[in-house]
TIDRENVO-468137 format. One record per residue (C-alpha): x, y, z negated; residue in three letters. Coordinates in Angstrom, 1 decimal. Layout:
<pts>
<pt <X, Y, Z>, "ALA">
...
</pts>
This chain:
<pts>
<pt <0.0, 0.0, 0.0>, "UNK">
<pt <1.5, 3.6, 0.8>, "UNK">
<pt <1.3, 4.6, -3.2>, "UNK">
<pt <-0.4, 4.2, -6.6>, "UNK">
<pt <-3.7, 5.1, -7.2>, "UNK">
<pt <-3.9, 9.4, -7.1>, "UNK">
<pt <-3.8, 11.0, -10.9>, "UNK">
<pt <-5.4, 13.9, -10.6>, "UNK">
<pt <-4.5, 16.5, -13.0>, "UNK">
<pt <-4.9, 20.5, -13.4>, "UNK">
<pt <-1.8, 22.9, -11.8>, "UNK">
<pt <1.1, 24.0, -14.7>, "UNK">
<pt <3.1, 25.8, -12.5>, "UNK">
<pt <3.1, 29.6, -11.9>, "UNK">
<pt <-0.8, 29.8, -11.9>, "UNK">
<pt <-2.5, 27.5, -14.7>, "UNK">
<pt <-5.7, 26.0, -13.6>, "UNK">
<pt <-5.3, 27.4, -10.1>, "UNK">
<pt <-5.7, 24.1, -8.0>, "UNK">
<pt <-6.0, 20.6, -8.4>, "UNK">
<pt <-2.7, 18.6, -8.2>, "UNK">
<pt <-2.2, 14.7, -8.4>, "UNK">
<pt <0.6, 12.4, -8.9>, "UNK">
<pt <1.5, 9.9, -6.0>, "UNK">
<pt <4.6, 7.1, -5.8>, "UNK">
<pt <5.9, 6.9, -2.6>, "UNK">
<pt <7.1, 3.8, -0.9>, "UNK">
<pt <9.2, 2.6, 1.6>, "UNK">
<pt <12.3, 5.5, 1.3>, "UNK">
<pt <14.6, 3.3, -0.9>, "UNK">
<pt <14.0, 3.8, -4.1>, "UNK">
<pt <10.2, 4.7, -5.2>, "UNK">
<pt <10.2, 8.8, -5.5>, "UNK">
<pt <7.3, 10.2, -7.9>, "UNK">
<pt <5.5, 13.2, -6.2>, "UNK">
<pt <3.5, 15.6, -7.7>, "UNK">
<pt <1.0, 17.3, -4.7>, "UNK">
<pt <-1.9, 18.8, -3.9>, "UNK">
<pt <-5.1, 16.8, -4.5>, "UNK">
<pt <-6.5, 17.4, -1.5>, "UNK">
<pt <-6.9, 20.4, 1.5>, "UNK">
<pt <-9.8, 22.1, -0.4>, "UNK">
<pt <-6.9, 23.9, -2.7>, "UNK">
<pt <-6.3, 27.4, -2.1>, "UNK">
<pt <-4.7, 30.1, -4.5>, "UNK">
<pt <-3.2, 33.0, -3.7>, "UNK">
<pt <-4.3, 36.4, -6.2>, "UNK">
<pt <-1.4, 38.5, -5.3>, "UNK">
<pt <-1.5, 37.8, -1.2>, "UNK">
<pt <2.2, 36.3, -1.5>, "UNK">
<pt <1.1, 33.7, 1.2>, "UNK">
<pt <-1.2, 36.2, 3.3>, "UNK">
<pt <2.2, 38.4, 3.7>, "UNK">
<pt <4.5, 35.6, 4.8>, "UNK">
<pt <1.3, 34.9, 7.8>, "UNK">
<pt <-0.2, 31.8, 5.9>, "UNK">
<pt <-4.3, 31.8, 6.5>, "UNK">
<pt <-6.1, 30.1, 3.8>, "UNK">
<pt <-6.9, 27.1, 5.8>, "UNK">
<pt <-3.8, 26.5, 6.1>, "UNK">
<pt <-2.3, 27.4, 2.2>, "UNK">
<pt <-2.8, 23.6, 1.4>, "UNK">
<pt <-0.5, 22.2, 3.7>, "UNK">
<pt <2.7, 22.5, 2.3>, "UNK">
<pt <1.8, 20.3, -0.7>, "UNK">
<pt <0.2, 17.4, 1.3>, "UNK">
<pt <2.6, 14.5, 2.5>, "UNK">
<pt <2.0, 13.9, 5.8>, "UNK">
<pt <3.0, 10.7, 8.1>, "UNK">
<pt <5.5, 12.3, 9.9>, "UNK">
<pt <7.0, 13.5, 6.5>, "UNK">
<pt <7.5, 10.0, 5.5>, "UNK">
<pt <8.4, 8.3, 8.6>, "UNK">
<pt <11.2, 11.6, 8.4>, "UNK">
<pt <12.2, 10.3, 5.0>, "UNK">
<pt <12.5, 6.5, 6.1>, "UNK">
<pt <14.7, 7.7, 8.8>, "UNK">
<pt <17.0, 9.9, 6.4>, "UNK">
<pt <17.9, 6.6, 4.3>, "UNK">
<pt <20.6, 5.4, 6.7>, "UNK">
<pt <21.5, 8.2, 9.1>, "UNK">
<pt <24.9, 9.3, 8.7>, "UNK">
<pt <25.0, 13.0, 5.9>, "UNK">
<pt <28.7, 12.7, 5.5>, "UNK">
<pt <30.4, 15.5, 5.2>, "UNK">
<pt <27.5, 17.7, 7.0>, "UNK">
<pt <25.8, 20.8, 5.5>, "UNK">
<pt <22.0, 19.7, 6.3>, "UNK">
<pt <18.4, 21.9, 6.5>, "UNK">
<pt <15.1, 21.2, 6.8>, "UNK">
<pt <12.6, 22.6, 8.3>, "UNK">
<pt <9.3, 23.9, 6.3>, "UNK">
<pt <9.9, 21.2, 3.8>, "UNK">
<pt <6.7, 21.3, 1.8>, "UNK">
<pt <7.1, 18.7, -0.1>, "UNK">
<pt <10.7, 17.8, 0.9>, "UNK">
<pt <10.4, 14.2, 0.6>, "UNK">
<pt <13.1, 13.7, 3.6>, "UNK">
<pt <15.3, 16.7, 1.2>, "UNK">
<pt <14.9, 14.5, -2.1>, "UNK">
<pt <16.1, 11.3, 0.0>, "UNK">
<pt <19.2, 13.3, 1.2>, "UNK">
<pt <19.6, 14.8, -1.8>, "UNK">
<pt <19.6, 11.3, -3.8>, "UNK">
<pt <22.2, 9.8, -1.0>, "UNK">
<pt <24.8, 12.8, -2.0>, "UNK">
<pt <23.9, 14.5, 1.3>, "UNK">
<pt <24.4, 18.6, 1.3>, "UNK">
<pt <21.3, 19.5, 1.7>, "UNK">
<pt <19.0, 23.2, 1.6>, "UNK">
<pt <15.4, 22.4, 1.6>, "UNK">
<pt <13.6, 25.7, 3.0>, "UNK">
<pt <9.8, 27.0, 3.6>, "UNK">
<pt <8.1, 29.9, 3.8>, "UNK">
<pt <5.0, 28.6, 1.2>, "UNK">
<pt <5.3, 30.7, -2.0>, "UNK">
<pt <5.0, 27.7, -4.2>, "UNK">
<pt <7.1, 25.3, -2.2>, "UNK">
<pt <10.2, 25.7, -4.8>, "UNK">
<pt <8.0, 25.4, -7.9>, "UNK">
<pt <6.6, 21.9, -6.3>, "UNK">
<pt <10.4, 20.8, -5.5>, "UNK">
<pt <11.8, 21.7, -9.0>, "UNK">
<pt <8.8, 19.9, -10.6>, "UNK">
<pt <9.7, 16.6, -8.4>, "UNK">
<pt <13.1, 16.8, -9.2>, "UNK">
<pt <12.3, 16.7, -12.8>, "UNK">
<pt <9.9, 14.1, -12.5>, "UNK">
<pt <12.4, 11.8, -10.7>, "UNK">
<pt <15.3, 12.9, -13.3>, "UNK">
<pt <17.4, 14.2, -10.6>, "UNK">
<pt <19.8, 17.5, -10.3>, "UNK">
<pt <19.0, 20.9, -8.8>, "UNK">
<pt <18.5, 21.1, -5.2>, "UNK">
<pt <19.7, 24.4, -2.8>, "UNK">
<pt <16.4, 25.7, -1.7>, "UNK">
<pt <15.5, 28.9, 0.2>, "UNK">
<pt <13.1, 30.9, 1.8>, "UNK">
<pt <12.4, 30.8, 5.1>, "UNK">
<pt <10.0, 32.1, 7.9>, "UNK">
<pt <10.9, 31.5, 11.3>, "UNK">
<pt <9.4, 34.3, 13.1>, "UNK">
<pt <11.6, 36.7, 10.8>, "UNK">
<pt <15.5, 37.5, 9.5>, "UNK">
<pt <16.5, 34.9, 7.1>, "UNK">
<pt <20.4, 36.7, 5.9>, "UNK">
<pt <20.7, 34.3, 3.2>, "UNK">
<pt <20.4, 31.2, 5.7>, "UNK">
<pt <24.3, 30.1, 6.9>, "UNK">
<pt <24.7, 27.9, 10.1>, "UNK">
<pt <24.1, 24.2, 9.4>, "UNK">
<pt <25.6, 20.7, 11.3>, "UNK">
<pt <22.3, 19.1, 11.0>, "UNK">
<pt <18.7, 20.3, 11.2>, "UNK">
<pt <15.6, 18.2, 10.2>, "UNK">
<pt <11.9, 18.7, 10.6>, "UNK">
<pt <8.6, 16.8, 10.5>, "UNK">
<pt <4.9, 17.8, 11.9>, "UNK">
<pt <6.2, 21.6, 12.6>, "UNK">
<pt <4.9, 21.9, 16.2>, "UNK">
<pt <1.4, 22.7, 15.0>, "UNK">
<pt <0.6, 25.9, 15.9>, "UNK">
<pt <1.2, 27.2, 19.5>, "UNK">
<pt <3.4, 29.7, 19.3>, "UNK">
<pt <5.9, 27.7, 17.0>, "UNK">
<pt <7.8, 26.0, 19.9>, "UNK">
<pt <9.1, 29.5, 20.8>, "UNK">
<pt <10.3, 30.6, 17.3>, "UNK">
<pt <11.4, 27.6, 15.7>, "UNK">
<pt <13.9, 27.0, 19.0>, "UNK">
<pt <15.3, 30.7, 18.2>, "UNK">
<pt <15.4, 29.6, 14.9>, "UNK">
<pt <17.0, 26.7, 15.3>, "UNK">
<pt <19.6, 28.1, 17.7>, "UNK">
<pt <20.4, 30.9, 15.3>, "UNK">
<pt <21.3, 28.6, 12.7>, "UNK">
<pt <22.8, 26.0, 14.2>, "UNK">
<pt <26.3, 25.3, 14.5>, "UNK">
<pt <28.2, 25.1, 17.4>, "UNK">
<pt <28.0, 21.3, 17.5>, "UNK">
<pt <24.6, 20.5, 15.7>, "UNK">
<pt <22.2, 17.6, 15.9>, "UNK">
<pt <18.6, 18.5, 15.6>, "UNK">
<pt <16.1, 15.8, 14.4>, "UNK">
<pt <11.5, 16.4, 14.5>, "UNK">
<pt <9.6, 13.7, 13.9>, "UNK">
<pt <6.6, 15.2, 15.6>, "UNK">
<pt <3.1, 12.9, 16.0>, "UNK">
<pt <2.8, 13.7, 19.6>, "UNK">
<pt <1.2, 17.3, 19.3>, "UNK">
<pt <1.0, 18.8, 22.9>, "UNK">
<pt <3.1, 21.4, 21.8>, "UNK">
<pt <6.8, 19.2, 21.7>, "UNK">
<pt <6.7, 19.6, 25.5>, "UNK">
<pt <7.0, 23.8, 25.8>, "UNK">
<pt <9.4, 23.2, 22.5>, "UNK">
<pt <11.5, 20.3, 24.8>, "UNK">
<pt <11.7, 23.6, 27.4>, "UNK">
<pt <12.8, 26.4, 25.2>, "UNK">
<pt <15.9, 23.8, 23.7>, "UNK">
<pt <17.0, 22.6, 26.9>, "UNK">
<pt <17.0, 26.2, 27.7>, "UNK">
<pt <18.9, 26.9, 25.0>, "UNK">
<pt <21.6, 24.3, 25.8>, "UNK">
<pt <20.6, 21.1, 24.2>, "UNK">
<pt <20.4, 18.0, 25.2>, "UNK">
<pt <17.6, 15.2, 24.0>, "UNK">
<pt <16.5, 11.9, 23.3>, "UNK">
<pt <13.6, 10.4, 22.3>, "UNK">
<pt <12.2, 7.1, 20.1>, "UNK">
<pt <8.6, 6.1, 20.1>, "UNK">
<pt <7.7, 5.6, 16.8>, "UNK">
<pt <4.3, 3.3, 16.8>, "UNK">
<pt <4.3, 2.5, 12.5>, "UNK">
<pt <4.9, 3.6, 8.8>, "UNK">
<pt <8.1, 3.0, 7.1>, "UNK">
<pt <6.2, 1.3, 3.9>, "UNK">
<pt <3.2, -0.7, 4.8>, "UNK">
<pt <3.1, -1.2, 8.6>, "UNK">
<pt <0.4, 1.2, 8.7>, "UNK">
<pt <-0.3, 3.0, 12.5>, "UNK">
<pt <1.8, 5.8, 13.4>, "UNK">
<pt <1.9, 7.4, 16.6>, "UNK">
<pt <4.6, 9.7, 17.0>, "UNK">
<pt <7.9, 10.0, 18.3>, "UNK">
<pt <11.6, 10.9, 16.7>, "UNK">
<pt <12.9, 13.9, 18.8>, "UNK">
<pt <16.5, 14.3, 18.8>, "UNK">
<pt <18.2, 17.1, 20.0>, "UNK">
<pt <21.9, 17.7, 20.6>, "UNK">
<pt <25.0, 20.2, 21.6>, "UNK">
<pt <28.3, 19.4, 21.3>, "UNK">
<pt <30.8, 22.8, 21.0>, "UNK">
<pt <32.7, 23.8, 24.2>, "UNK">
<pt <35.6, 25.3, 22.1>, "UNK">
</pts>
Protein backbone atom coordinates (compact mmCIF):
# COMPACT_ATOMS: atom_id res chain seq x y z
CA UNK A 1 0.00 0.00 0.00
CA UNK A 2 1.46 3.57 -0.77
CA UNK A 3 1.27 4.59 3.17
CA UNK A 4 -0.35 4.15 6.60
CA UNK A 5 -3.67 5.13 7.19
CA UNK A 6 -3.91 9.40 7.14
CA UNK A 7 -3.81 11.01 10.86
CA UNK A 8 -5.43 13.93 10.61
CA UNK A 9 -4.52 16.54 13.04
CA UNK A 10 -4.94 20.46 13.42
CA UNK A 11 -1.82 22.88 11.80
CA UNK A 12 1.08 23.99 14.67
CA UNK A 13 3.06 25.76 12.52
CA UNK A 14 3.13 29.56 11.85
CA UNK A 15 -0.84 29.81 11.86
CA UNK A 16 -2.49 27.55 14.71
CA UNK A 17 -5.71 26.03 13.59
CA UNK A 18 -5.28 27.37 10.05
CA UNK A 19 -5.70 24.14 8.04
CA UNK A 20 -6.00 20.63 8.44
CA UNK A 21 -2.75 18.62 8.23
CA UNK A 22 -2.19 14.65 8.42
CA UNK A 23 0.59 12.45 8.87
CA UNK A 24 1.53 9.87 6.04
CA UNK A 25 4.58 7.06 5.77
CA UNK A 26 5.91 6.89 2.55
CA UNK A 27 7.07 3.81 0.91
CA UNK A 28 9.22 2.61 -1.58
CA UNK A 29 12.30 5.52 -1.34
CA UNK A 30 14.58 3.27 0.90
CA UNK A 31 13.96 3.82 4.07
CA UNK A 32 10.25 4.75 5.24
CA UNK A 33 10.19 8.76 5.53
CA UNK A 34 7.32 10.15 7.86
CA UNK A 35 5.46 13.16 6.24
CA UNK A 36 3.47 15.63 7.69
CA UNK A 37 0.98 17.30 4.72
CA UNK A 38 -1.88 18.80 3.86
CA UNK A 39 -5.11 16.79 4.51
CA UNK A 40 -6.52 17.43 1.46
CA UNK A 41 -6.85 20.43 -1.49
CA UNK A 42 -9.82 22.11 0.36
CA UNK A 43 -6.92 23.91 2.72
CA UNK A 44 -6.30 27.41 2.14
CA UNK A 45 -4.68 30.10 4.53
CA UNK A 46 -3.25 33.00 3.73
CA UNK A 47 -4.35 36.37 6.18
CA UNK A 48 -1.36 38.51 5.29
CA UNK A 49 -1.55 37.83 1.22
CA UNK A 50 2.15 36.28 1.48
CA UNK A 51 1.08 33.68 -1.23
CA UNK A 52 -1.20 36.16 -3.29
CA UNK A 53 2.18 38.39 -3.74
CA UNK A 54 4.47 35.55 -4.78
CA UNK A 55 1.29 34.91 -7.84
CA UNK A 56 -0.15 31.79 -5.86
CA UNK A 57 -4.28 31.79 -6.46
CA UNK A 58 -6.12 30.07 -3.76
CA UNK A 59 -6.86 27.05 -5.77
CA UNK A 60 -3.79 26.51 -6.08
CA UNK A 61 -2.33 27.36 -2.17
CA UNK A 62 -2.77 23.58 -1.44
CA UNK A 63 -0.48 22.20 -3.69
CA UNK A 64 2.71 22.46 -2.35
CA UNK A 65 1.83 20.34 0.65
CA UNK A 66 0.17 17.43 -1.32
CA UNK A 67 2.64 14.48 -2.48
CA UNK A 68 2.04 13.92 -5.81
CA UNK A 69 3.04 10.66 -8.12
CA UNK A 70 5.49 12.32 -9.92
CA UNK A 71 7.00 13.45 -6.45
CA UNK A 72 7.51 10.02 -5.53
CA UNK A 73 8.35 8.34 -8.60
CA UNK A 74 11.20 11.58 -8.37
CA UNK A 75 12.21 10.26 -4.95
CA UNK A 76 12.55 6.54 -6.12
CA UNK A 77 14.67 7.71 -8.82
CA UNK A 78 16.96 9.95 -6.42
CA UNK A 79 17.87 6.62 -4.34
CA UNK A 80 20.59 5.43 -6.74
CA UNK A 81 21.49 8.15 -9.14
CA UNK A 82 24.92 9.30 -8.66
CA UNK A 83 25.00 12.96 -5.93
CA UNK A 84 28.68 12.72 -5.47
CA UNK A 85 30.42 15.55 -5.23
CA UNK A 86 27.50 17.73 -6.98
CA UNK A 87 25.77 20.79 -5.52
CA UNK A 88 21.96 19.71 -6.27
CA UNK A 89 18.42 21.89 -6.55
CA UNK A 90 15.09 21.21 -6.76
CA UNK A 91 12.60 22.60 -8.28
CA UNK A 92 9.26 23.88 -6.33
CA UNK A 93 9.91 21.18 -3.81
CA UNK A 94 6.73 21.32 -1.77
CA UNK A 95 7.05 18.69 0.06
CA UNK A 96 10.70 17.82 -0.89
CA UNK A 97 10.35 14.24 -0.63
CA UNK A 98 13.07 13.69 -3.61
CA UNK A 99 15.29 16.75 -1.21
CA UNK A 100 14.87 14.46 2.07
CA UNK A 101 16.06 11.34 0.05
CA UNK A 102 19.18 13.28 -1.17
CA UNK A 103 19.62 14.81 1.77
CA UNK A 104 19.61 11.30 3.78
CA UNK A 105 22.15 9.80 0.99
CA UNK A 106 24.81 12.84 2.04
CA UNK A 107 23.92 14.53 -1.32
CA UNK A 108 24.37 18.65 -1.32
CA UNK A 109 21.30 19.49 -1.68
CA UNK A 110 19.04 23.17 -1.61
CA UNK A 111 15.36 22.42 -1.58
CA UNK A 112 13.58 25.70 -3.04
CA UNK A 113 9.79 27.04 -3.61
CA UNK A 114 8.06 29.93 -3.81
CA UNK A 115 4.96 28.63 -1.18
CA UNK A 116 5.34 30.69 2.05
CA UNK A 117 4.96 27.72 4.16
CA UNK A 118 7.07 25.33 2.20
CA UNK A 119 10.18 25.74 4.76
CA UNK A 120 8.01 25.41 7.90
CA UNK A 121 6.63 21.85 6.33
CA UNK A 122 10.43 20.84 5.49
CA UNK A 123 11.76 21.68 9.01
CA UNK A 124 8.81 19.90 10.63
CA UNK A 125 9.65 16.61 8.38
CA UNK A 126 13.06 16.80 9.16
CA UNK A 127 12.29 16.68 12.78
CA UNK A 128 9.86 14.12 12.53
CA UNK A 129 12.42 11.82 10.65
CA UNK A 130 15.35 12.91 13.26
CA UNK A 131 17.39 14.21 10.57
CA UNK A 132 19.80 17.50 10.35
CA UNK A 133 18.99 20.92 8.82
CA UNK A 134 18.48 21.11 5.22
CA UNK A 135 19.67 24.44 2.81
CA UNK A 136 16.38 25.72 1.75
CA UNK A 137 15.52 28.89 -0.22
CA UNK A 138 13.14 30.93 -1.82
CA UNK A 139 12.39 30.75 -5.14
CA UNK A 140 10.05 32.06 -7.90
CA UNK A 141 10.90 31.50 -11.34
CA UNK A 142 9.44 34.31 -13.14
CA UNK A 143 11.60 36.75 -10.81
CA UNK A 144 15.51 37.46 -9.47
CA UNK A 145 16.53 34.87 -7.11
CA UNK A 146 20.41 36.70 -5.91
CA UNK A 147 20.74 34.28 -3.23
CA UNK A 148 20.40 31.21 -5.69
CA UNK A 149 24.34 30.13 -6.87
CA UNK A 150 24.69 27.94 -10.10
CA UNK A 151 24.14 24.16 -9.38
CA UNK A 152 25.56 20.74 -11.30
CA UNK A 153 22.34 19.14 -11.02
CA UNK A 154 18.73 20.32 -11.18
CA UNK A 155 15.63 18.15 -10.24
CA UNK A 156 11.86 18.68 -10.64
CA UNK A 157 8.59 16.83 -10.51
CA UNK A 158 4.88 17.75 -11.85
CA UNK A 159 6.19 21.58 -12.63
CA UNK A 160 4.92 21.88 -16.17
CA UNK A 161 1.41 22.65 -15.02
CA UNK A 162 0.64 25.91 -15.87
CA UNK A 163 1.22 27.18 -19.51
CA UNK A 164 3.39 29.70 -19.28
CA UNK A 165 5.94 27.75 -16.99
CA UNK A 166 7.78 26.03 -19.89
CA UNK A 167 9.13 29.47 -20.75
CA UNK A 168 10.27 30.63 -17.34
CA UNK A 169 11.43 27.60 -15.74
CA UNK A 170 13.90 27.03 -18.99
CA UNK A 171 15.33 30.68 -18.23
CA UNK A 172 15.41 29.64 -14.87
CA UNK A 173 17.03 26.71 -15.29
CA UNK A 174 19.62 28.11 -17.66
CA UNK A 175 20.39 30.87 -15.29
CA UNK A 176 21.34 28.61 -12.69
CA UNK A 177 22.81 25.97 -14.19
CA UNK A 178 26.32 25.33 -14.53
CA UNK A 179 28.19 25.07 -17.43
CA UNK A 180 28.02 21.35 -17.53
CA UNK A 181 24.58 20.53 -15.73
CA UNK A 182 22.17 17.57 -15.91
CA UNK A 183 18.61 18.48 -15.61
CA UNK A 184 16.11 15.78 -14.39
CA UNK A 185 11.51 16.36 -14.54
CA UNK A 186 9.59 13.74 -13.89
CA UNK A 187 6.59 15.20 -15.61
CA UNK A 188 3.09 12.92 -15.98
CA UNK A 189 2.79 13.67 -19.60
CA UNK A 190 1.21 17.25 -19.31
CA UNK A 191 1.01 18.85 -22.90
CA UNK A 192 3.08 21.37 -21.76
CA UNK A 193 6.83 19.19 -21.73
CA UNK A 194 6.66 19.55 -25.45
CA UNK A 195 6.96 23.81 -25.82
CA UNK A 196 9.37 23.22 -22.52
CA UNK A 197 11.46 20.26 -24.80
CA UNK A 198 11.68 23.64 -27.40
CA UNK A 199 12.83 26.36 -25.16
CA UNK A 200 15.93 23.84 -23.70
CA UNK A 201 17.01 22.62 -26.92
CA UNK A 202 16.99 26.24 -27.69
CA UNK A 203 18.93 26.91 -24.97
CA UNK A 204 21.61 24.29 -25.82
CA UNK A 205 20.56 21.06 -24.18
CA UNK A 206 20.42 18.00 -25.24
CA UNK A 207 17.60 15.22 -24.04
CA UNK A 208 16.48 11.85 -23.25
CA UNK A 209 13.62 10.39 -22.34
CA UNK A 210 12.18 7.11 -20.10
CA UNK A 211 8.64 6.09 -20.09
CA UNK A 212 7.70 5.60 -16.77
CA UNK A 213 4.27 3.27 -16.82
CA UNK A 214 4.27 2.48 -12.45
CA UNK A 215 4.85 3.58 -8.75
CA UNK A 216 8.08 3.04 -7.07
CA UNK A 217 6.17 1.26 -3.90
CA UNK A 218 3.17 -0.74 -4.75
CA UNK A 219 3.15 -1.24 -8.60
CA UNK A 220 0.42 1.15 -8.75
CA UNK A 221 -0.32 3.04 -12.46
CA UNK A 222 1.80 5.81 -13.41
CA UNK A 223 1.92 7.37 -16.61
CA UNK A 224 4.63 9.69 -16.99
CA UNK A 225 7.94 9.99 -18.29
CA UNK A 226 11.57 10.95 -16.70
CA UNK A 227 12.88 13.90 -18.81
CA UNK A 228 16.50 14.27 -18.79
CA UNK A 229 18.24 17.14 -20.05
CA UNK A 230 21.90 17.70 -20.59
CA UNK A 231 25.00 20.20 -21.60
CA UNK A 232 28.34 19.42 -21.31
CA UNK A 233 30.78 22.80 -20.99
CA UNK A 234 32.68 23.76 -24.17
CA UNK A 235 35.61 25.33 -22.12
Amino acid sequence: MPHAPDVPSKATVSEPESYQVKLETIHGIGADLQLRSLLDRQQFYDPLGAADREGISSSAWPIFGLLWPSGRVLAHAMLTFEVEGKRILELGCGLALASLVIHRRGGDITASDCHPLAADFLDENLKLNRLPPIKYLTANWARNNPLLDRFDLIIGSDVLYDRGQPEVLSRFIDLHARPEVEVLIVDPDRGNRVRFNRKMESLGYSRSETHISALPDDGGKYKGRLLRYFRTSTA
